[in-house]
N, C-alpha and C positions, 0 to 999 in steps of 0.2 A: 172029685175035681172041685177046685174053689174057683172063683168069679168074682167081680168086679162090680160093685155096684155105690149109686151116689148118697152117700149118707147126709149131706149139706151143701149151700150153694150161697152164694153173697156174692154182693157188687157193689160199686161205687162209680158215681159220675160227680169229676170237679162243681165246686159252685159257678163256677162264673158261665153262662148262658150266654151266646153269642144266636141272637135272631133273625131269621132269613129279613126283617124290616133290618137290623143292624148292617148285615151284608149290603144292602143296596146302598146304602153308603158307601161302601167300598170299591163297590163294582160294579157292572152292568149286568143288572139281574133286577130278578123280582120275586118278592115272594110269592105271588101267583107263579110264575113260571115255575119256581123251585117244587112248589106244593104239585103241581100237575105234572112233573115229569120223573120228581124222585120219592114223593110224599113227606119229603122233611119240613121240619115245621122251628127245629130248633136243634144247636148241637153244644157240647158240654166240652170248656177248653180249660184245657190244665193252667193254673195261675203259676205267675215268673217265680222261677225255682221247685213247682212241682214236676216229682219226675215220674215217668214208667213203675218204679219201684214202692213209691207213695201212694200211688194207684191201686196198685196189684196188693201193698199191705192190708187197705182197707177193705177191699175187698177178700181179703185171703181171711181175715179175724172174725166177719159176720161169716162165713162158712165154716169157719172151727168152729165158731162158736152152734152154730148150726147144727152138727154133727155132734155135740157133746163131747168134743174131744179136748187133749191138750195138745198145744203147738209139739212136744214131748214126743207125741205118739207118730207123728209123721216121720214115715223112714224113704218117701220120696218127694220129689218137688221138681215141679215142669214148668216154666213161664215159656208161654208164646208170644212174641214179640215182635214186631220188625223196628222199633223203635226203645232199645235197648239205653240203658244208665249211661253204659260206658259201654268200651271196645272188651274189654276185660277188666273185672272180675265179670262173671255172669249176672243178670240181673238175677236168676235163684239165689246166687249167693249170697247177694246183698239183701235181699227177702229172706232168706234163713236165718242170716244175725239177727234182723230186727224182729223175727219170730224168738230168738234164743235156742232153736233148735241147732244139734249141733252133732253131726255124723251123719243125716239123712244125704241118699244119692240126691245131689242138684244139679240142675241144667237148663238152658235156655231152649228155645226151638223155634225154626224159623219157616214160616210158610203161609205168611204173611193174611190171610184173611181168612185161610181155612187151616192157621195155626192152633186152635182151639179143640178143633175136631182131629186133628193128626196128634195132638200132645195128648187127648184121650185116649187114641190107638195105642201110643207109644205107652199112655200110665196101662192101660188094661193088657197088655201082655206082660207087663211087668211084674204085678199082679197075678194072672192067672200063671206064671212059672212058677211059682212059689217063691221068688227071693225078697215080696214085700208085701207088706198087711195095710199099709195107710198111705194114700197117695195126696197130695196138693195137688191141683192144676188149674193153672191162672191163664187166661187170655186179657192182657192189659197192654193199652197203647199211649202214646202223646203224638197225635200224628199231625197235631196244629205245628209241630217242631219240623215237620217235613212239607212242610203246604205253602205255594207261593200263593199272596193274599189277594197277590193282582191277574189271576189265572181263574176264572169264571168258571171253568169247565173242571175244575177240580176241588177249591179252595171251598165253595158248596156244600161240599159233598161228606164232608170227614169232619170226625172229633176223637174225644178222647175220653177213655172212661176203661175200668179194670171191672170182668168179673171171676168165679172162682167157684172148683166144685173139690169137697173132698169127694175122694172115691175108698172103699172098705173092703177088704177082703169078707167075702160070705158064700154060703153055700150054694144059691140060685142064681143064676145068671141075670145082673143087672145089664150093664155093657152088652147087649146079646149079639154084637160086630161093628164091626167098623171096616168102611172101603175106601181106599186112600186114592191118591192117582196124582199125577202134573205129567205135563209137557213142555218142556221148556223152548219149543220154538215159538213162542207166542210169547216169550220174554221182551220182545220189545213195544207191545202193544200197552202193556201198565208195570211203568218200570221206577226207582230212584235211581238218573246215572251217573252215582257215585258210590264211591266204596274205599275203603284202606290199600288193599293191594293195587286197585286202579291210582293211587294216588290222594293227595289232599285237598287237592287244585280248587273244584268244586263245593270240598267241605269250607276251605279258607273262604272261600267268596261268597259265602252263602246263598250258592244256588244248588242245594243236593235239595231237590222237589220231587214229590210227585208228581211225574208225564203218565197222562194215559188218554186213549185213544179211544175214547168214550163209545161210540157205535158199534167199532170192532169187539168192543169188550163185553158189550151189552148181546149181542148178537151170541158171541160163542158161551157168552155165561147161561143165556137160557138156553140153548141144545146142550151144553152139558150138564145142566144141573138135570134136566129132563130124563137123560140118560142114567145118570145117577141113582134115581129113584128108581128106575127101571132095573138097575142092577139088585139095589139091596133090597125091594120086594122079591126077587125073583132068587137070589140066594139063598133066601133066607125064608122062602114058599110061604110067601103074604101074599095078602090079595090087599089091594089101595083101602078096602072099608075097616083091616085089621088096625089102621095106623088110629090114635086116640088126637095126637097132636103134631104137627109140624111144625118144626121151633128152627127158622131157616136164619143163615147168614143177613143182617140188617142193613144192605146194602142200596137197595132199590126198588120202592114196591110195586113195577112194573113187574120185576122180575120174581117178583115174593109169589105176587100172585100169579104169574107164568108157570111157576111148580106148582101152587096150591090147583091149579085146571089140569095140571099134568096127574094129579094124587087126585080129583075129582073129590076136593074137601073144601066144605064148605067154608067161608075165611075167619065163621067164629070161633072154627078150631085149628088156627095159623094163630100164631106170636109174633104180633106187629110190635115192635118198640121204632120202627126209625124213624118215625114222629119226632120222637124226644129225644134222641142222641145222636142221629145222623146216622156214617158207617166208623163204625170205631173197630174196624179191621178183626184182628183175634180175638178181641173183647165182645163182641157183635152178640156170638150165640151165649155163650154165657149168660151176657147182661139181658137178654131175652130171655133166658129158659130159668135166670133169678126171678126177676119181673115176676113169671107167668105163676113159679112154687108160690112166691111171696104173697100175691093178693087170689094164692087160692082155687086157680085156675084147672094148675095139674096137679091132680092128685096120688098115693103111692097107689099103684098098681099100673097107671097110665102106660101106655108102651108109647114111646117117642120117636121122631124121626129127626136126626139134628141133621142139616145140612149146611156147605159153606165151598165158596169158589174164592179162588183171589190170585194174585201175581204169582207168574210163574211158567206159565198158570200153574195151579195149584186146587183141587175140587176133593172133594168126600163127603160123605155120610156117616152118622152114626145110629145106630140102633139101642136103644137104650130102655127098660123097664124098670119105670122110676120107684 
């Protein structure tokens, strides 16, 4: 049987720096406030005319380049996204030309902040069927494109930034699972209420924002992500001391470390970035589990624990032997 495992990894965060001192110009906050209740410290905002696609190149190139491969050898490609180029073409596609690759299966994917971790599930069974030997998969967002600037309770919270892993067909189980899950009655707690088939109304007036219901959301994200854990140790007959590193969704470091006391791991082996980029939704675990390879942290053999919650809800794990 062949398996799925990460042969490279790259990311990219815009230049331009928007600082919780910047914010407070804007709004009613404070960077003490911001720093004590989500640990952000700075977020990364795509400059006018960069897009999702621009994102996701750069970071797709340092993970080729990673992996020693050629754009050539890729026969799939997965962007997760909720903040897409356009309506159609796919932003894969548009990433495929600027790669020059050219027949590889492409496609978007949407599951908005545990998009990352689901496009892994979806590259690793693709993979393990035999119909392909070289996967892309990019989590890249512009979510300052979706954020009202005068909304406290959100505008905080979010940035933009693309990361990317290749994935190899090989003999030993890299991927060692993945457990996927959403609910969708919790859809209107963190929601954008606008859409194509809803109409244009919202897009024309430029108010298709992120609305979210900050306590409600906080509250059900740590009993599920808790739960989570709970499942893919016990699936997969771990005990909490097996895990090497927990490379969690970059959303809230109340909540980072609500699973790191759930996994009984100490936090110098958690993968904190949301310091420096905020929550940049799909891109979140990526850009953290780039981070963590790049200055040395995890090394190959490391067995991983990736986790990510987000609208939909939307929640999974992945299991990974780096």
């Amino acid at each position: 049987m062949k398996y799925a495992g990460i042969a490279g990894t790259g990311s990219y965060l815009p230049e331009k720096v928007l600082w919780n001192k910047d914010l407070e110009a804007m709004v009613e906050t404070t960077d003490e406030w911001i720093r004590e209740r989500t640990g952000i410290v700075k977020r990364h905002i795509a400059a006018d005319g960069e897009t999702t696609c621009d994102l996701a190149e750069k970071a797709a190139r340092l993970a080729i380049e990673a992996a020693g491969i050629a754009a050539s050898d890729i026969d799939l490609i997965i962007v997760a996204t909720t903040t897409p180029d356009r309506v159609f073409p796919s932003t894969a596609c548009l990433l495929q030309h600027r790669l020059e690759n050219h027949g590889a299966t492409a496609f978007d994917l949407q599951a908005v902040c545990t998009g990352f971790v689901y496009a892994l599930g979806v590259a690793d069974k693709f993979i393990r069927s035999g119909s392909h030997q070289t996967a892309l998969v990019i989590g890249a967002e512009t979510l300052s494109r979706i954020l009202d600037w005068r909304d406290r309770g959100t505008c905080v919270l979010f940035g933009d930034g693309a990361g990317a892993v290749i994935l190899r067909r090989q003999d030993e189980p890299g991927i060692q699972a993945t457990h996927l899950h959403a609910d969708g009655s919790y859809h209107e707690l963190l929601t954008v209420n606008a859409g194509v088939s809803q109409g244009y109304a919202a897009l024309q007036a430029g108010e298709a924002y992120i609305q979210m219901k900050g306590n409600e959301v906080f509250r059900v994200a740590v009993n599920t992500l808790g739960q989570i854990v709970d499942e893919t140790l016990s699936a997969n007959d771990l005990n909490k001391e097996d895990i090497d590193w927990l490379v969690p969704h970059q959303a809230n470091i109340r909540i980072i470390k609500a699973t790191a006391r759930k996994l009984r791991m100490p936090l110098e082996r958690v993968v904190m970035t949301v310091e420096d980029h905020a929550n940049t939704s799909a891109a979140s675990v990526p850009l953290a589990l780039d981070t963590a390879v790049r200055d040395g942290r995890i090394k190959r053999g490391d067995l991983l624990l990736l986790e990510a919650f987000g609208g939909g809800f939307t929640w999974g794990s992945a299991l990974v032997r780096y």
